[in-house]
C-alpha positions in Angstrom: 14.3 147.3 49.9 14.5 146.1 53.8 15.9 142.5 54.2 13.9 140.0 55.8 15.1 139.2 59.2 16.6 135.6 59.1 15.2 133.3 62.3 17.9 132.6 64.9 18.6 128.8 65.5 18.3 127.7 68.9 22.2 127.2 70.8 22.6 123.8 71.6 22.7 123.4 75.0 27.1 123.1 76.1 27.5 119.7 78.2 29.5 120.3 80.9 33.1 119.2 81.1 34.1 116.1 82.9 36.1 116.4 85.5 39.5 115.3 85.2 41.1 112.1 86.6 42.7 112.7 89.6 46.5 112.2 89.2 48.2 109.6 91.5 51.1 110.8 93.8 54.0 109.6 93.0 55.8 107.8 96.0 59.6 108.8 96.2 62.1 106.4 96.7 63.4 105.7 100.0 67.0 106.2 99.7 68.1 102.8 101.0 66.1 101.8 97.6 68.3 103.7 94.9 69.9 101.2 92.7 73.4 101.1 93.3 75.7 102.8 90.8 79.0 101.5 89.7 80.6 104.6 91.8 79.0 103.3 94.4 80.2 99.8 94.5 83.8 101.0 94.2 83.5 103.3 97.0 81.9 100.5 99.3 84.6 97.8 98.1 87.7 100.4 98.8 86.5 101.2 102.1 86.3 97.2 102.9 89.9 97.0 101.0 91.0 99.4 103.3 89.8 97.5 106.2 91.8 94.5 105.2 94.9 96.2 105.0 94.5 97.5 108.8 94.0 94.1 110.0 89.8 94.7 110.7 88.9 91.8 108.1 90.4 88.8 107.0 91.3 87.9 103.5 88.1 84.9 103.6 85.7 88.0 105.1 87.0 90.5 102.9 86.6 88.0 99.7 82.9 87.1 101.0 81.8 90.9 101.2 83.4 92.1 98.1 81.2 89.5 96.2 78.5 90.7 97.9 79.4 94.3 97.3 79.5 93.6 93.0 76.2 91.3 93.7 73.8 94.0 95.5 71.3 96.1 93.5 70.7 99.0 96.0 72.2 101.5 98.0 70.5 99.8 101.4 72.4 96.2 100.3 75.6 98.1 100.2 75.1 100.1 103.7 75.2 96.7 106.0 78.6 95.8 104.5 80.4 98.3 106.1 78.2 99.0 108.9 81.0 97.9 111.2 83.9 99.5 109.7 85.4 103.0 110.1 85.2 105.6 106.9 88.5 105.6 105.5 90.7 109.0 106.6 88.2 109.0 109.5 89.1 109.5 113.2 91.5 105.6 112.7 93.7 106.8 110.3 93.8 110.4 111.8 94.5 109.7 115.1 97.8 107.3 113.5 101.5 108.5 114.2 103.1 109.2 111.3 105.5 106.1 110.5 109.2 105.6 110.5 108.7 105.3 106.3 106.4 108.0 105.7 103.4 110.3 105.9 100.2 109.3 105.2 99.9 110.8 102.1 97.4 114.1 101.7 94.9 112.2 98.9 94.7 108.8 100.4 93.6 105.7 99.1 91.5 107.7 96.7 94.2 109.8 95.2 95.2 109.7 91.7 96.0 105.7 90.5 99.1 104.7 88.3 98.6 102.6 85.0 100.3 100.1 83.9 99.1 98.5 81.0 100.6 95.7 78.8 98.8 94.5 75.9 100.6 92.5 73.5 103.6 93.5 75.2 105.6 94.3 78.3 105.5 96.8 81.5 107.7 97.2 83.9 107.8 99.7 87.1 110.9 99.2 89.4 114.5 100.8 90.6 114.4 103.8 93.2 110.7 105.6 92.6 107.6 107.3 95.0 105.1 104.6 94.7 101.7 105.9 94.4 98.6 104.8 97.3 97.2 103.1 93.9 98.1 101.6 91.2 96.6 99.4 88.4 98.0 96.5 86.3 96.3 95.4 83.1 97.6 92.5 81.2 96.2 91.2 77.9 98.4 88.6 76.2 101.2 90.7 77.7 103.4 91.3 81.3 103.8 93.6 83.6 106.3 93.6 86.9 105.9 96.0 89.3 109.0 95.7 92.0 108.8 97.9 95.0 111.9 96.8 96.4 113.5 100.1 96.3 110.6 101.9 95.7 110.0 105.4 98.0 107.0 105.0 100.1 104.8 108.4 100.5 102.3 106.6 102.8 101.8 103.6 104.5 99.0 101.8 102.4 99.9 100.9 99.0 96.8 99.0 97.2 97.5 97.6 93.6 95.1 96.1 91.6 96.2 93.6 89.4 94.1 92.1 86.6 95.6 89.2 84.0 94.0 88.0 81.0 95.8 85.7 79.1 98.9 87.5 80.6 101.1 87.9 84.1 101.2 90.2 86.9 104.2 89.8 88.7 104.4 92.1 92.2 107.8 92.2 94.3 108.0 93.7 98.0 110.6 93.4 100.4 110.6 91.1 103.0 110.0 93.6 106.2 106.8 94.8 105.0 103.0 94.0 104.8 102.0 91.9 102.0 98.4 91.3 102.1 95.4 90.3 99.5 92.8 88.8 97.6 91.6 87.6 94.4 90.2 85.0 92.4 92.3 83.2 89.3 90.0 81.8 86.9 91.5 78.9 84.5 94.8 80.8 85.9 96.9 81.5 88.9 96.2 84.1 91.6 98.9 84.3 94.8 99.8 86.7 97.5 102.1 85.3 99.9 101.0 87.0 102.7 103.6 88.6 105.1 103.2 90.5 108.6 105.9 92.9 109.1 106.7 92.9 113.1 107.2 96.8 113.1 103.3 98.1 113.2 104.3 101.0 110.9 105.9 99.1 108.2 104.0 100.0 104.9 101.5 97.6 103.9 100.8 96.4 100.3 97.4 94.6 99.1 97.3 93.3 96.3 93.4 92.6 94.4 91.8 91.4 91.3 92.2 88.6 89.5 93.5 86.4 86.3 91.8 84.4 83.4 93.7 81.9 81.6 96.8 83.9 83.6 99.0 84.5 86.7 99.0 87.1 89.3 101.5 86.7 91.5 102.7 88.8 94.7 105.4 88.1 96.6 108.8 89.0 98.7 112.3 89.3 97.2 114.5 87.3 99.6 117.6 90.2 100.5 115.6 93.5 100.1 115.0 95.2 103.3 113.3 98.6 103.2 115.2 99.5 106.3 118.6 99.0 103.9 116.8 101.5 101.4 116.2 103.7 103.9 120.2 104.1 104.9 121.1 104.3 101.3 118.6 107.0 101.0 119.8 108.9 103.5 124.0 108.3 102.6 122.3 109.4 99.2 120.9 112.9 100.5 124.4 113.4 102.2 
């Protein structure tokens, strides 16, 4: 028996597709506008730390652009702070003699820092050793003394960075060198007796941070002459 032919429904007419939204293009940053990372604070504030050290800022201008280094948002409020100043290892510090108490020292301010840390206790760095470019002093209810009076220096800037909470730093240089720095004591004590060594290729120390409820405190060791380590060194090497 033949089927009966069923009657084809009508196709609904398709609507056509709405077009899509167009996409906004997104606007890259300008790279003045980057937020600043933590990296990039500390590479700004070492190059102004160095800057101190060679005499291009006082301790009042290098204080004044540091805040402003750990206050700025972006890459662009970083870049006017050093505008003025050299890149450190550039054509300065390359086209320096080396000095009468060392080389400058392959890595540089940047190199690898020391530690010393004392928390509930007591460090202490000092007798003959080869001071670093950089070392760091923590104190937390504890001391630390770093004493560079017959320390070896490698290069000619030393920067320490001393931080005291509920503690002391206590920093001893001898009297013919550099003593330079900055820092802020808060409920505490923070002093660098600043010192100007009259031969221009004396090492120079600076000293940074700061203390709460502490002391930092840098300062010469009346008697110690690096030029005396220097002679002993040498009687020492035969």
């Amino acid at each position: 028996m033949d089927l009966e032919k069923q009657p084809q429904q009508p196709q609904r007419p398709v609507a056509p597709a709405e077009p899509a939204a167009p996409v906004a293009p997104v606007t890259p940053v300008e790279p003045a506008g980057i937020r600043a990372s933590d990296a990039d604070r500390d590479r700004i504030a070492d190059i102004l730390r160095e800057a101190m050290a060679e005499g291009r800022l006082t301790a009042d201008e290098h204080a004044e652009r540091v805040d402003a280094v750990y206050r700025a948002k972006t890459v662009g409020e970083l870049e006017p702070l050093v505008r003025d100043l050299p890149a450190p290892g550039g054509a300065a510090r390359a086209a320096a003699a080396p000095g009468t108490y060392g080389h400058e020292s392959p890595a540089g301010p940047t190199g690898p820092a020391e530690n010393l840390v004392a928390i509930f206790s007591s460090s202490t760095r000092k007798g003959r050793w080869r001071v670093g470019s950089r070392t760091n002093a923590f104190a937390l209810f504890g001391s630390v003394e770093v004493d560079l009076t017959e320390a070896l220096f490698g290069q000619r800037l030393t920067v320490i960075n001393a931080t005291s909470i509920f503690g002391s730093v206590e920093i001893k240089v001898p009297e013919n060198i550099s003593l330079r720095g900055s820092g802020t004591g808060v409920f505490g004590n923070f002093e660098v007796a600043t010192l100007e060594s009259a031969d221009p290729e004396a090492p120079v120390v600076v000293v940074n941070g700061y203390s709460v409820f502490g002391s930092v405190e840098a300062k010469p060791k009346r008697g110690k002459f690096i030029a005396d380590l220097q002679d002993r060194l040498r009687k020492y090497l035969g």
